[in-house]
C-alpha positions as CSV (number, residue, x, y, z in Angstrom):
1,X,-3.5,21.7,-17.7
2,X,-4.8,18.6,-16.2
3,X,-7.5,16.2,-17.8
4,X,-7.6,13.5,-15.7
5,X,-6.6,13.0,-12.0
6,X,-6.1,10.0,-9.8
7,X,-6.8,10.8,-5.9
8,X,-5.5,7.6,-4.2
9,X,-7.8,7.5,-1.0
10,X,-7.4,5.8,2.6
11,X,-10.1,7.0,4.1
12,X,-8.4,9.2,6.6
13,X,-8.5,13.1,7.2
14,X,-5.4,13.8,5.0
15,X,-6.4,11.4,2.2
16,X,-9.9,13.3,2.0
17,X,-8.3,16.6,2.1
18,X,-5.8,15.4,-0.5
19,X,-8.7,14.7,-2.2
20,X,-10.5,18.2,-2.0
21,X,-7.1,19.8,-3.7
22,X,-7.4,17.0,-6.3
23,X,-11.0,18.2,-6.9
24,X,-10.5,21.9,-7.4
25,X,-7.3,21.4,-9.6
26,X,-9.9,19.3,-11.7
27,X,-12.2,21.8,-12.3
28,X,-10.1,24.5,-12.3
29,X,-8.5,22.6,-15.8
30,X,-12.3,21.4,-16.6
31,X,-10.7,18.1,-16.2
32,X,-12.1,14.4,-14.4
33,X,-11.3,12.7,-11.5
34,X,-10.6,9.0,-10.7
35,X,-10.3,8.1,-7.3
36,X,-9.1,5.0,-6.1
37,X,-9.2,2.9,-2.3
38,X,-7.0,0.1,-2.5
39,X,-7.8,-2.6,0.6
40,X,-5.2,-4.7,2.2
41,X,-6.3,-8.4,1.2
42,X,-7.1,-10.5,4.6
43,X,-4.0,-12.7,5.6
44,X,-4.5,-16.3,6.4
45,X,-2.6,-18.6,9.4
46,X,-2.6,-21.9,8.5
47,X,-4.0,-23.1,11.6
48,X,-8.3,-22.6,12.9
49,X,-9.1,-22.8,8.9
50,X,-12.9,-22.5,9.8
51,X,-12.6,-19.8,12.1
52,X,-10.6,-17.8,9.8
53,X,-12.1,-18.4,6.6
54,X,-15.2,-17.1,8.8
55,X,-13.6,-14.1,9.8
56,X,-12.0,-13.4,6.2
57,X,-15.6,-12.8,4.8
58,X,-16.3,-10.7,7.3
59,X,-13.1,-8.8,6.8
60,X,-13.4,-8.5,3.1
61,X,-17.4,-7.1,3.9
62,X,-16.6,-4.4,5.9
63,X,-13.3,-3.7,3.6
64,X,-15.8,-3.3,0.6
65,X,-18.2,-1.8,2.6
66,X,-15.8,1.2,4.2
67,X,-14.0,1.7,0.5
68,X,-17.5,1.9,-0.8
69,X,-17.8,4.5,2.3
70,X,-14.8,6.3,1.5
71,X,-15.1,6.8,-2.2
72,X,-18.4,7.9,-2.0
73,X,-17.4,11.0,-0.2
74,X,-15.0,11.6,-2.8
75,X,-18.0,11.6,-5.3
76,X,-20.2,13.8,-3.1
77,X,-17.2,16.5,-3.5
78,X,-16.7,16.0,-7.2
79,X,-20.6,16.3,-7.4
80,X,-21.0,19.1,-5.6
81,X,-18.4,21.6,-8.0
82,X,-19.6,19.3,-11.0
83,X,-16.2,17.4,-11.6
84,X,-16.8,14.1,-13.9
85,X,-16.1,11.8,-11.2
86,X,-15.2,7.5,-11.1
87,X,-14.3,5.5,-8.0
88,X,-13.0,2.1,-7.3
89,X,-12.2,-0.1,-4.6
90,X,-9.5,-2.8,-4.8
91,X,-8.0,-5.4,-3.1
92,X,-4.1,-5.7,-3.6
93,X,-1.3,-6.1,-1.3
94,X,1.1,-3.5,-2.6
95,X,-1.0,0.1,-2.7
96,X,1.8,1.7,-4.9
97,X,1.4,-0.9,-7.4
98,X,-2.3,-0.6,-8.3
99,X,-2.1,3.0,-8.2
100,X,0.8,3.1,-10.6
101,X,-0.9,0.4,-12.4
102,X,-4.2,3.0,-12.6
103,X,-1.7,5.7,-14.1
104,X,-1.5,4.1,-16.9
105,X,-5.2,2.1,-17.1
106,X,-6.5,5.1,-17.3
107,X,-4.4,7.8,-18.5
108,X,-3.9,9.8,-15.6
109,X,-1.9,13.0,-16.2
110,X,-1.7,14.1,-12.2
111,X,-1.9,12.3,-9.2
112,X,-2.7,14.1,-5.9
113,X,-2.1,12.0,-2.6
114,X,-1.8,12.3,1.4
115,X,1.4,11.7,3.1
116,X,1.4,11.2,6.7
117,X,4.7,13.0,6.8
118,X,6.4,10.4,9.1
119,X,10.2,10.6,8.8
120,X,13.3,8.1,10.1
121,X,13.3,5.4,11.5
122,X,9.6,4.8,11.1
123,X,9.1,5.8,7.5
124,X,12.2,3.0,6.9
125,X,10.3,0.4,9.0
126,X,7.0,1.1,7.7
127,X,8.0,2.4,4.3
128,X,5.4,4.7,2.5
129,X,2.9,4.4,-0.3
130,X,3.4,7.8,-1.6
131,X,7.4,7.6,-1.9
132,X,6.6,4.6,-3.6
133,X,4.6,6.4,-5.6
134,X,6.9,9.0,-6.2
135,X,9.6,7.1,-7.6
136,X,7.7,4.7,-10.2
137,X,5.4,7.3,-11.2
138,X,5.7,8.5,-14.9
139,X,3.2,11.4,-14.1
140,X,3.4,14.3,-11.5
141,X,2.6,13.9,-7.8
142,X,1.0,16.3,-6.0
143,X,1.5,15.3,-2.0
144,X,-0.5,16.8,0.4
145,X,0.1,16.9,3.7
């Protein structure tokens, strides 16, 4: 079975329950989980430098802060059935890339993740972190929806 489980977490509904199956398949295998909030890094204009540089530590604050927020559920779940349980926040423009990148940092057998289910048109414009996922993944998914 599983030893060691990534739960890539957004902080929405889905994510969370994504999150609870991740949990119970973890100590169902009396295995760990690692859950992981990746936060969109804040994007400068060139112009209002003051202003923005301002409002980027702000941004980054409450970034940390709702990550922090987020992951900290996670833990009171894990705690709760008494799954070993280790949480990080990150900043990184490309989700799919630090979570594939914790696959193998941390020798993930499983990853269970949320998908917001959208289809056509605006999964092709907006693309989607778990199909990324999908495909560079060396390790089972387990999507939730």
């Amino acid at each position: 079975m599983y030893k060691h489980i990534l739960i890539p977490i957004d902080g929405s509904e889905l994510s969370m329950r994504a999150a609870k199956a991740g949990i119970e398949l973890a100590k169902l295998s009396q295995g760990k989980v690692s859950a992981l909030h990746v936060i969109s890094p804040f994007h400068n204009i060139a112009y209002m430098g003051s202003i923005l540089a301002a409002s980027e530590i702000v941004y980054n604050a409450e970034a940390q802060e709702n990550g922090e927020r987020y992951l900290a559920q996670v833990k009171a779940l894990a705690d709760a059935v008494g799954v070993p349980y280790e949480g990080e926040a990150s900043f990184g423009d490309q989700p799919f890339e630090l979570i594939v990148q914790a696959i193998k940092d941390k020798q993930c057998d499983l990853v269970v993740m949320g998908s917001h289910g959208w289809r056509g048109m605006t999964r092709l414009l907006l693309g989607s972190e778990t199909q990324k996922v999908l495909l560079r993944s060396d390790v089972p998914v387990l999507v939730c929806h």
